[in-house]
N, C-alpha and C positions, 0 to 999 in steps of 0.2 A: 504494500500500500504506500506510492507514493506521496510525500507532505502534502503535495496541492491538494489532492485528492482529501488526504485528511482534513488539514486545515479545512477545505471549502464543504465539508460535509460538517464540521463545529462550527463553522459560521451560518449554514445556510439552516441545517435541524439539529439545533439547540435552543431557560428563565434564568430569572437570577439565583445565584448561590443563597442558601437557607431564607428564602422570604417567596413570595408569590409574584405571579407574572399577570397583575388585574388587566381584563379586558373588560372595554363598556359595549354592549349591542344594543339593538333594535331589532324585535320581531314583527312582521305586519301579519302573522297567522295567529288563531286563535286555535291550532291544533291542543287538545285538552287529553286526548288517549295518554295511554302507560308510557309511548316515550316522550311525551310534554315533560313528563316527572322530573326529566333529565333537566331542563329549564328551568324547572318553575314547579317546585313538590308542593302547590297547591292545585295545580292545573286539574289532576284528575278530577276534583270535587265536582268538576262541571263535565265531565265525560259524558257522553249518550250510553254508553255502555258499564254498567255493573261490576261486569266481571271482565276481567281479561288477561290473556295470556300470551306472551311473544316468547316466539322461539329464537330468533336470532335477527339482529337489525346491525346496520353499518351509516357510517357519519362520518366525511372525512371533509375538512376544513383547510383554506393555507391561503396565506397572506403577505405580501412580502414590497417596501417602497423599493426595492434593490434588485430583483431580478425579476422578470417577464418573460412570457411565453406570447408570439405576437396572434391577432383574434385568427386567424385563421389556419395557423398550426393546432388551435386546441377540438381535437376531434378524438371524441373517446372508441371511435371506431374505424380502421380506414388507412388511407396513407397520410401520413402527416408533412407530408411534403422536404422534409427534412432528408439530412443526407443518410442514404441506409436507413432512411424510412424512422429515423430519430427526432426525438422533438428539439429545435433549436431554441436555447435560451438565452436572450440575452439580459444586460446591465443598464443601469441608468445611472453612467457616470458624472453625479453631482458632487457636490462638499456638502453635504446637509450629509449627518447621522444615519446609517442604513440600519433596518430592522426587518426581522420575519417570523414568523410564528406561522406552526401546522399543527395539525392533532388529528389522530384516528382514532376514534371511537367504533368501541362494538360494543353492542348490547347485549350479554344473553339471555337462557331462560329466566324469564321473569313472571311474574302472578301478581294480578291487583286484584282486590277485591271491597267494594264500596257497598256494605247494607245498609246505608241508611244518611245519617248526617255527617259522617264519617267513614275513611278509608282506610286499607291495609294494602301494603304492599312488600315485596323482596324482591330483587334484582341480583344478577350476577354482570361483571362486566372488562373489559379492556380496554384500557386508556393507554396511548403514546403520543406525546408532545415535544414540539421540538422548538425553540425559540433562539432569537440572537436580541438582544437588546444595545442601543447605542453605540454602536459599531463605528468608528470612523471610517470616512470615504475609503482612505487609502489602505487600511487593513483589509477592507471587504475589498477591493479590487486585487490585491495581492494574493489575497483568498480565492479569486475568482477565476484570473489571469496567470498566477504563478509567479516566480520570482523574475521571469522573464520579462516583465512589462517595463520595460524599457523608459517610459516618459516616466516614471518615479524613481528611476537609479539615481544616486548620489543626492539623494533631498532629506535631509535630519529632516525626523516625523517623532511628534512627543503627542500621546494618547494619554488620555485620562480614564475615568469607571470605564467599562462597559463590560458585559453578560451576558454567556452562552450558556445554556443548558439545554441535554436532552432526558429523556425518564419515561418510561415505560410500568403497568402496574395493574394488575387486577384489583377488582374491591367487588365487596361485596355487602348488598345495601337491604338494611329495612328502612322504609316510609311508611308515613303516615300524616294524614290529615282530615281538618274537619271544619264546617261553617261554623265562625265565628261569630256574624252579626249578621242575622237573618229577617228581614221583615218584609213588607208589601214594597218599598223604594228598592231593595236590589240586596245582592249576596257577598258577602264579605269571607274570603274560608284562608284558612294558612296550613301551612305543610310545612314539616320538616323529613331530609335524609338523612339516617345516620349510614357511614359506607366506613368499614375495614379495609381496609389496603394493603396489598401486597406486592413491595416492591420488586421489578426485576432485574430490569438494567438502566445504569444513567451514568453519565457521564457531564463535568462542569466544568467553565472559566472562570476564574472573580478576577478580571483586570485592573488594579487599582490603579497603575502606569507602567508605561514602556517608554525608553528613546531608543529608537534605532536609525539604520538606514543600510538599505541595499546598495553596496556600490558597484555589485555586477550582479548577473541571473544567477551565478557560481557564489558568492560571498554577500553574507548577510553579516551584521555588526551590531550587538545589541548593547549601550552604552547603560541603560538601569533597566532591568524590570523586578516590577513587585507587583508578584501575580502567585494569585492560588490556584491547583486544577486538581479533579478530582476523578474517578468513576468505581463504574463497580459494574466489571463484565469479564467475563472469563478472558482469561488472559490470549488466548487464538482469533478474537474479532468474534469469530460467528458458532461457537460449539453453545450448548445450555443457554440460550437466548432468554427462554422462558422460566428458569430455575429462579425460587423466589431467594431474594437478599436483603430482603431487608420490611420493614414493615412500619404502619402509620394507620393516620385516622383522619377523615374530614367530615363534614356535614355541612349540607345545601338548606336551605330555608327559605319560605316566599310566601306574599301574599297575594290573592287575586280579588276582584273585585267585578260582578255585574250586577249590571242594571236594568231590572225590570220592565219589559216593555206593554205600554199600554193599546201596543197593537197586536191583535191576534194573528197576525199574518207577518210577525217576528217573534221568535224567541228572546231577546232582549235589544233593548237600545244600544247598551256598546261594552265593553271588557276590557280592562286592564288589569297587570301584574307587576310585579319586582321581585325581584329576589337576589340571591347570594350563591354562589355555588361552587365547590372545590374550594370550600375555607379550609385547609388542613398541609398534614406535611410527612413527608415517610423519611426514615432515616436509616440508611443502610449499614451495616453491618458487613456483611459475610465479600467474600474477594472484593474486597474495596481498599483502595489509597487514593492517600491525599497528600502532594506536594506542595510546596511552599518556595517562593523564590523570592525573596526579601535585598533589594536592591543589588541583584546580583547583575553580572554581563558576563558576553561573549563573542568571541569573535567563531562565526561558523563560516567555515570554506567547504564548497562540495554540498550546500544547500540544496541544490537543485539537483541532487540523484540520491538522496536520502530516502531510503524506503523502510519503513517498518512491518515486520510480520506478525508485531501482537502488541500487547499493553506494554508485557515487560520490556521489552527491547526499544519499547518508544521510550519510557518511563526512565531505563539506565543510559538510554543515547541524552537525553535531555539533562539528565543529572550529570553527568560527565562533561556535557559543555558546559553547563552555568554552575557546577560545583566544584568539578573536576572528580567526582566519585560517585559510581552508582547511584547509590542512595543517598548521596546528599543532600537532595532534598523532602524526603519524604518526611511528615510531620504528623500521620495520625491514618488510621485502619478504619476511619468510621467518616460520614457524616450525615447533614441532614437537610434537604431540597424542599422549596413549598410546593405543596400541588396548584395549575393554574386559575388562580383566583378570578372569578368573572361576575359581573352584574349585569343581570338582564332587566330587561325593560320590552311589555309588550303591549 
């Protein structure tokens, strides 16, 4: 696995180190079934159906001001007109901070069950998230480009915060809710999730600062950095992907609100909700490190044909430039990642 590759896979699916990665949305559906729950754990209250059961559902999300696929390459069936029938992705090379965030969701077997003023529920499920936050221009292009990019050789470049995380994890949820404020003007009801977590794999940045500069594709020169990284995955990239490491706890919370319509020929005048969801945080344990580089430098020649074939070999190549010893910098066999915090609004 060559660095570009790496690096540009930590930049593009990776939140921050031990805190949450909040998003604000808007929903313009009043969809209220077992997987609204996921949204909004008061949504069932208004369900048309009682009972319900899903066998399995998918939700995949991604957002990114830094990389683009243009409208006409994106066909989810077909030729994509790319080379060797690939999808071409390009950059928007500005100076403004890049960001991106994706996440796959799956939902599994789940059960609701609603007799009366009040709900039950249990879910099973899988969660992978990957975010980059406050990225400078030039890091993400180097990330994107390789060391080869030629118009930033020889320019000191001094970064400040920014945060990559990625983290993967089952949980496993009971809900529940019920009408709060109920009268002839309209329906008031709130939900809570409590979900168990079970961490898999994840992987961290905490960038506090870097100076460096490329003075060829061949030679990188890192004059401070003070940076934390972290993960926790088997040491080959891809063996026990799904083996749990680690474990945590969140809970979703929401309130919905309708209104009573005085015409027979509507179910109500109009719906709204809010809520909170993936308040929580897993903290792993088992194949996990954590290094620390505390205003250390280096001078690395031969950047550009560095290949790593697993964690450790990335992990002793990295301690050996900026330490000069394997494990130079390793500081700690555990940490702990927020799950991504989000507020809806529908």
């Amino acid at each position: 696995m060559n660095i570009r590759i790496f690096s540009f896979l930590l930049l593009l699916f990776s939140v921050p180190v031990a805190t949450a990665q909040e998003t604000i949305g808007f929903s313009g559906s009043f969809y209220s079934n077992s997987l609204g729950v996921r949204y909004n754990p008061a949504s069932f209250m208004f369900s048309n159906k009682p009972i319900e059961f899903n066998l399995i559902a998918l939700d995949v999300f991604a957002r990114s001001n830094y990389l683009y696929v243009p409208d006409n390459e994106l066909r989810p069936f077909g030729d994509t007109g790319g080379q060797d029938n690939a999808v071409d992705v390009f950059d928007y090379y500005t100076k403004a901070d890049k960001r991106a965030y994706a996440q796959l969701w799956m939902k599994g077997p789940s059960f609701y069950i609603r007799p009366g003023n009040f709900y039950l529920g249990i879910h099973t499920g899988l969660t992978s998230f990957v975010s980059a936050v406050d990225i400078p221009y030039h890091v993400a292009k180097f990330a994107f480009e390789g060391f080869d990019f030629s118009p930033q050789h020889n320019i000191r470049y001094e970064a400040g915060a920014f945060r990559v995380t990625a983290m993967s994890f089952y949980d496993l949820g009971l809900s529940f809710g019920m009408n709060l404020i109920e009268n002839s003007s309209g329906t008031l009801s709130g939900g809570i999730t409590y979900r168990k977590l079970l961490g898999l794999n994840s992987i961290f940045i905490d960038n506090r600062y870097i100076d460096y500069e490329v003075l060829s594709s061949d030679l990188l020169v890192v004059y401070e950095a003070d940076v934390t990284y972290g993960h926790a995955f088997n040491e080959d990239y891809g063996s026990s992907l799904f083996k749990v490491r680690g474990g945590g706890n969140a809970i979703d919370f929401g309130l919905m609100y309708r209104k009573t319509s005085n015409n027979n020929n509507k179910p109500y005048d109009f719906q709204a909700g809010i809520s909170v969801v993936d308040l929580g945080k897993v903290k792993f344990r088992n194949e996990t490190r954590v290094f620390d580089l505390n205003n250390n430098s280096a001078v690395w020649p031969g950047i550009d044909t560095v290949k790593f074939t697993g964690f450790a070999e990335m992990d002793s190549t990295l301690g050996i430039q900026f330490t000069g010893s394997m494990d130079g910098a390793f500081s700690n066999d555990q940490f702990t990642l927020g799950t991504p915090l989000g507020i809806n609004l529908s």
